[in-house]
C-alpha positions as CSV (number, residue, x, y, z in Angstrom):
1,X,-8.9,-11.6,34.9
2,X,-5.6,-12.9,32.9
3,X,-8.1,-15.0,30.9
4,X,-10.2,-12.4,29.5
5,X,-6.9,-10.1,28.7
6,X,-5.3,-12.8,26.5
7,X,-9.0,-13.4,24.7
8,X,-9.0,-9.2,24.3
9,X,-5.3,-9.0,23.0
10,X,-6.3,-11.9,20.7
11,X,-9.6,-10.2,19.5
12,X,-7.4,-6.7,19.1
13,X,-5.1,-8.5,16.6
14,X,-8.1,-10.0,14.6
15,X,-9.6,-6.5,14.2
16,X,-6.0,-4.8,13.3
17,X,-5.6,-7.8,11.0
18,X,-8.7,-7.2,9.3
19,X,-8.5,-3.5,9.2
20,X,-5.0,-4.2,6.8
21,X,-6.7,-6.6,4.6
22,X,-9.4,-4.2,3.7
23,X,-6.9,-1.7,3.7
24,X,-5.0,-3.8,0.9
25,X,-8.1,-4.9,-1.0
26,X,-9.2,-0.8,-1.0
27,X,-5.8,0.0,-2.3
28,X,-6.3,-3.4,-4.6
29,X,-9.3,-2.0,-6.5
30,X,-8.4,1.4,-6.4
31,X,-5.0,0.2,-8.6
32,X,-7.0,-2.2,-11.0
33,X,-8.6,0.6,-12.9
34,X,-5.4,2.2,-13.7
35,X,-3.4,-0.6,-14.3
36,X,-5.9,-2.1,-16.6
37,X,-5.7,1.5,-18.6
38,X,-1.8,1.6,-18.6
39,X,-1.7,-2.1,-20.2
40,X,-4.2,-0.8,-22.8
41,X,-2.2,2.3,-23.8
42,X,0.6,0.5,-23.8
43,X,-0.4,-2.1,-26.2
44,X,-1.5,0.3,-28.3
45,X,1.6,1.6,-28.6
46,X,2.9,-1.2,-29.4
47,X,0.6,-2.3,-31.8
48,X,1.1,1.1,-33.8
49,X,5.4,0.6,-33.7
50,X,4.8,-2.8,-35.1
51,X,2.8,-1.6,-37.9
52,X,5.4,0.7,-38.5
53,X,8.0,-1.7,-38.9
54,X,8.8,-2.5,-43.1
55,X,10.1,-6.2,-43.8
């Protein structure tokens, strides 16, 4: 019986480490969008203060 509880405690730490990794790869895509919109805004910004500047 020790044998299959050390193959079960095993398995339970594969399926608790795959639950996080989706977890992070969820949380991955769900952040892509919106950083990919703040680097655009920001550029902008940039862009336009740049332009601004007389030399």
């Amino acid at each position: 019986m020790k044998k299959f509880r050390k193959g079960q405690s095993t398995l339970e730490y594969v399926i608790i480490l795959a639950a996080v990794i989706g977890a992070i790869i969820a949380v991955a895509v769900l952040i892509k969008g919106n950083l990919n919109t703040s680097y655009t805004t920001l550029g902008t910004k940039m862009e336009n203060k740049v332009g601004e500047v007389n030399f």
